[in-house]
TIRO-2110 file (N, C-alpha, C; in Angstrom, 1 decimal):
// TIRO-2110
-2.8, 9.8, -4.5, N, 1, A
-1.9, 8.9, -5.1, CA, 1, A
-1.0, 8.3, -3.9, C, 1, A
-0.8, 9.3, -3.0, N, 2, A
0.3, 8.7, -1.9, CA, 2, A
-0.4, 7.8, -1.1, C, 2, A
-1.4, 7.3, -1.0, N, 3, A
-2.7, 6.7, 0.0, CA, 3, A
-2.7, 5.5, -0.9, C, 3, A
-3.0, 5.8, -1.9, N, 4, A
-3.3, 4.7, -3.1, CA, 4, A
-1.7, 3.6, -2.9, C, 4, A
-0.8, 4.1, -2.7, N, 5, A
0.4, 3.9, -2.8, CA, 5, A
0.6, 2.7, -1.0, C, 5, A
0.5, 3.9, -0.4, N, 6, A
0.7, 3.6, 0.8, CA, 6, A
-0.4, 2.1, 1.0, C, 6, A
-1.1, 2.1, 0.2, N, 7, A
-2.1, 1.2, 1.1, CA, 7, A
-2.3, -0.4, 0.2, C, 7, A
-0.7, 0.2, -0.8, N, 8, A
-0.3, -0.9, -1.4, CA, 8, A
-0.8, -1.1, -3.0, C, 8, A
-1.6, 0.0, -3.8, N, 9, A
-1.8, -0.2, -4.8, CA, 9, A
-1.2, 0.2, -6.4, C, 9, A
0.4, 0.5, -5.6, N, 10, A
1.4, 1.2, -6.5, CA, 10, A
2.6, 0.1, -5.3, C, 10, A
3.1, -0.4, -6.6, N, 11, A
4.4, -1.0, -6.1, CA, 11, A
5.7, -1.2, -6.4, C, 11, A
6.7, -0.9, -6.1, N, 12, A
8.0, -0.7, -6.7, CA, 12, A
8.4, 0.3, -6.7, C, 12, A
10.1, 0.6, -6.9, N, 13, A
11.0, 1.8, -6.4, CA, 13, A
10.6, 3.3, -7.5, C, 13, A
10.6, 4.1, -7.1, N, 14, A
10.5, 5.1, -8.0, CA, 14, A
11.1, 5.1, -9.3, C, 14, A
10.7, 5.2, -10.1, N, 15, A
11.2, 5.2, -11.6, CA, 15, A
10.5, 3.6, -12.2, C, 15, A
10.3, 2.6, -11.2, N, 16, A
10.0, 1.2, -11.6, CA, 16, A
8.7, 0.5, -11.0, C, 16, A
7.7, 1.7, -10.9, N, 17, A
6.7, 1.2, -10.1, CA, 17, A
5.3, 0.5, -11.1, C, 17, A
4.1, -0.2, -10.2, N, 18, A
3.2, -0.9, -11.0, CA, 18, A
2.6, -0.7, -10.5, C, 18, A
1.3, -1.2, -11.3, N, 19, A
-0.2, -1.5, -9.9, CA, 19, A
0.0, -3.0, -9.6, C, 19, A
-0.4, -2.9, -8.3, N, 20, A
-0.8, -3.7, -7.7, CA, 20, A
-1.5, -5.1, -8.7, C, 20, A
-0.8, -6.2, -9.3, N, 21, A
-1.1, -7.5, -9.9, CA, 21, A
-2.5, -7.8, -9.7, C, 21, A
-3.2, -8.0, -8.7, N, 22, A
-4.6, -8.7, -8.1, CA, 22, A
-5.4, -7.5, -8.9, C, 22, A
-4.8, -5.9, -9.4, N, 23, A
-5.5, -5.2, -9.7, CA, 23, A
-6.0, -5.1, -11.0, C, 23, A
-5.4, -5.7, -11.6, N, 24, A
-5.5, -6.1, -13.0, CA, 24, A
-6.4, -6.4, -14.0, C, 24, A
-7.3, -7.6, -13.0, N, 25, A
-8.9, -7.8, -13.5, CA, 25, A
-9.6, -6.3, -13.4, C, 25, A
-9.9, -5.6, -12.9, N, 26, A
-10.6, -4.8, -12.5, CA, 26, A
-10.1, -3.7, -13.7, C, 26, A
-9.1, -3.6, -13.9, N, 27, A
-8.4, -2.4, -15.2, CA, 27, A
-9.0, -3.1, -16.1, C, 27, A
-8.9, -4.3, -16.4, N, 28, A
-9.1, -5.1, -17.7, CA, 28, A
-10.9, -5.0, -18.0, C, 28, A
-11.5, -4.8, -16.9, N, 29, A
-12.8, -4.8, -16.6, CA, 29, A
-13.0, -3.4, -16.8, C, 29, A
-12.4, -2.2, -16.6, N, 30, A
-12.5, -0.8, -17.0, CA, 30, A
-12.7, -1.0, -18.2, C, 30, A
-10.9, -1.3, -19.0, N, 31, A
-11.4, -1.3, -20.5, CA, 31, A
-12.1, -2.1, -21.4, C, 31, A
-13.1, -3.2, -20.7, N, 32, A
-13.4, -3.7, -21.7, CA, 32, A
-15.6, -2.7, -21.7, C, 32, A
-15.0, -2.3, -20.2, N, 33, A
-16.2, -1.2, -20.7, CA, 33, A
-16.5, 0.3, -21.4, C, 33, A
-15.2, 0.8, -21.2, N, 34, A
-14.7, 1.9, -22.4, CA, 34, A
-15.0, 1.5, -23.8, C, 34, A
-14.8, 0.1, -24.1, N, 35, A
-14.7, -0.4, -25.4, CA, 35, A
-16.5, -0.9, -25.8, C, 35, A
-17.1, -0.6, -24.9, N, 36, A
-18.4, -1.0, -24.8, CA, 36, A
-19.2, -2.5, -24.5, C, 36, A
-18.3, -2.9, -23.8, N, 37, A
-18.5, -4.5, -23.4, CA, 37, A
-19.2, -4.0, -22.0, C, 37, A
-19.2, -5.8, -21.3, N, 38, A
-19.9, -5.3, -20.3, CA, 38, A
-19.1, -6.2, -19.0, C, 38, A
-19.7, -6.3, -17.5, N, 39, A
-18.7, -7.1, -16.9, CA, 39, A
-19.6, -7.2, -15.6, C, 39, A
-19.4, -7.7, -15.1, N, 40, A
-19.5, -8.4, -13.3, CA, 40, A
-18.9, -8.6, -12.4, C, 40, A
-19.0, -7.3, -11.5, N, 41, A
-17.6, -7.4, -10.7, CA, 41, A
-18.6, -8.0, -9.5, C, 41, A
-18.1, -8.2, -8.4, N, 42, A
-18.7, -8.9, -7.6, CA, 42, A
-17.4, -8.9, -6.5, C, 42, A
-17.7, -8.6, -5.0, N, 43, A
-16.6, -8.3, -3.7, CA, 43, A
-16.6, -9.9, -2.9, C, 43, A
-15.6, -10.7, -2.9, N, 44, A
-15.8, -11.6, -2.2, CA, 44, A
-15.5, -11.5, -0.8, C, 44, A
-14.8, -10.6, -0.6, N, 45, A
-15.1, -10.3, 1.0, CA, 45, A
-14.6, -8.7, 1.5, C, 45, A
-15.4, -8.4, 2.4, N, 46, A
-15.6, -6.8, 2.4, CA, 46, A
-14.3, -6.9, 3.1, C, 46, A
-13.6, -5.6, 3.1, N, 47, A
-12.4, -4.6, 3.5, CA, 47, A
-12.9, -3.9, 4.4, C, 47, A
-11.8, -3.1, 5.1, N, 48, A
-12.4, -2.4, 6.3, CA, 48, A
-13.1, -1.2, 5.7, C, 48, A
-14.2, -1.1, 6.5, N, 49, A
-15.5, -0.4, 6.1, CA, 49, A
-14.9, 1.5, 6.1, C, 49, A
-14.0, 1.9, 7.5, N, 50, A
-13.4, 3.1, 7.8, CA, 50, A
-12.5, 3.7, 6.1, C, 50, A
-12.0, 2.1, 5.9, N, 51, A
-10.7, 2.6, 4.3, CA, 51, A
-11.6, 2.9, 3.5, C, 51, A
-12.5, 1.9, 3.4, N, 52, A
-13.7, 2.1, 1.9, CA, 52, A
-14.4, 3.6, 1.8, C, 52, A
-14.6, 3.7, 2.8, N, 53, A
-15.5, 5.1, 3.7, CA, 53, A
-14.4, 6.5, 3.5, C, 53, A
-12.8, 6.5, 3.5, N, 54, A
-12.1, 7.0, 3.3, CA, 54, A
-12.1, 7.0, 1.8, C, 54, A
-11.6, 6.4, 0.8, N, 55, A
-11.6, 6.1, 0.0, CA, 55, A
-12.4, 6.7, -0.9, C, 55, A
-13.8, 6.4, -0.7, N, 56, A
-14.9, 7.0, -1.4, CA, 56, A
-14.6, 8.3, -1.3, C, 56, A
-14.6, 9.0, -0.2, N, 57, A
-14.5, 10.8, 0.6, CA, 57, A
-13.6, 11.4, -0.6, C, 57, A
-12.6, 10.3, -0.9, N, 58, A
-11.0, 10.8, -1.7, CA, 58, A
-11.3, 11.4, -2.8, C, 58, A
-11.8, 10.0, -3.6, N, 59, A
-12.5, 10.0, -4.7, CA, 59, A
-13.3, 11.0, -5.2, C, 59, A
-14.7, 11.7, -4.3, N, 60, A
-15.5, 12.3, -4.3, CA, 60, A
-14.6, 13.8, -4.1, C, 60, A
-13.8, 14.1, -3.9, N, 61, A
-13.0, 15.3, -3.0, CA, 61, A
-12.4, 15.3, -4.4, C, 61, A
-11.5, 14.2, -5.1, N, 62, A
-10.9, 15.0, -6.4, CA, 62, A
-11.2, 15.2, -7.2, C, 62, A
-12.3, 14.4, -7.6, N, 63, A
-13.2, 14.4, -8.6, CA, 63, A
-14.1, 15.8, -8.8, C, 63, A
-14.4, 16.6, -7.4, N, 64, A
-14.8, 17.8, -7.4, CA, 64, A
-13.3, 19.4, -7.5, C, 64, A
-12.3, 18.6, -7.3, N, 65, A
-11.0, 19.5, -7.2, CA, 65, A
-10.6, 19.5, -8.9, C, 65, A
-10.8, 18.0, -9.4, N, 66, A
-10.5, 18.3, -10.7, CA, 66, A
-11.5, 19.0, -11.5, C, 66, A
-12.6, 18.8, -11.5, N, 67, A
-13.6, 19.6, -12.6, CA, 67, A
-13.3, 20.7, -12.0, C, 67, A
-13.2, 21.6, -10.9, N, 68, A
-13.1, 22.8, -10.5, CA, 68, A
-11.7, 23.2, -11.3, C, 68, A
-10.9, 22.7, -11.4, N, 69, A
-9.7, 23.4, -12.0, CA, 69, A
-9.4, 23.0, -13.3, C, 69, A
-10.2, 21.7, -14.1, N, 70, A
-10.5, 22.3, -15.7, CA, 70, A
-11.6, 22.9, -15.8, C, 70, A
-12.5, 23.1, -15.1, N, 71, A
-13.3, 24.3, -15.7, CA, 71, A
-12.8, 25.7, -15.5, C, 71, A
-11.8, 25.9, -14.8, N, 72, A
-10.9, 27.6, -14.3, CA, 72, A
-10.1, 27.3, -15.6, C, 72, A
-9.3, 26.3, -15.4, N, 73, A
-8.0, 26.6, -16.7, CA, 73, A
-8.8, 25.8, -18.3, C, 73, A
-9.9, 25.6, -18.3, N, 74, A
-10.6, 25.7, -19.6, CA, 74, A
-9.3, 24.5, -20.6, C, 74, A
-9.1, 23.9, -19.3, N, 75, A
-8.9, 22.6, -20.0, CA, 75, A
-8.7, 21.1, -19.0, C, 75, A
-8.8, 20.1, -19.5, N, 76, A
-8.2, 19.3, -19.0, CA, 76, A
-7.2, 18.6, -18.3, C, 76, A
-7.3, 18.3, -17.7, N, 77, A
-6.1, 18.4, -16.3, CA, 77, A
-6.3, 16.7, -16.0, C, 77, A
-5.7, 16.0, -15.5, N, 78, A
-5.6, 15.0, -14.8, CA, 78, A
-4.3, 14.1, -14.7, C, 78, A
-4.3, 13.3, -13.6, N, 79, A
-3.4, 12.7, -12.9, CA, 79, A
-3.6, 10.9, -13.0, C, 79, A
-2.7, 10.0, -13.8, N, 80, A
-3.0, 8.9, -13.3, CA, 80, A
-1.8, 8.1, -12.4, C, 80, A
-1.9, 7.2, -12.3, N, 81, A
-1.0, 6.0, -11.6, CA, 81, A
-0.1, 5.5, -12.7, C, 81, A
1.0, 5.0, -12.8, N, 82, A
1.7, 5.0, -13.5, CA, 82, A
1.7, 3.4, -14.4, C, 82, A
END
């Protein structure tokens, strides 16, 4: 979250923070596939390859931290952005 933050995708003072506006489509594009629709995302221009490459590692890293500790505490656990 502090990376996510730092790298600009949480904005505003503590107690008053958001995602990042441009981020918007892409949530709206989450839920309209939770809801079972469908969508087309498409990158108009690549980011630095080292962040993405970080990024992914993050991802892959919590994503194994969290199922390891709801499957110990035999429940559900997670963390989102505000």
């Amino acid at each position: 979250m502090m990376r996510l933050k730092e790298l600009g995708a949480i904005e505003g003072a503590l107690g008053n923070m958001s995602l990042l506006p441009t981020l918007a489509p892409l949530i709206d594009a989450i839920h309209t596939i939770l809801a079972g629709g469908s969508v087309d995302v498409r990158v108009t221009q690549r980011g630095n390859p080292d962040i993405v490459h970080e990024l992914e590692r993050m991802l892959t890293q919590a994503t194994a931290d969290a199922n390891f500790i709801n499957e110990k505490s035999g429940y559900y656990v997670t963390i989102a952005p505000p």
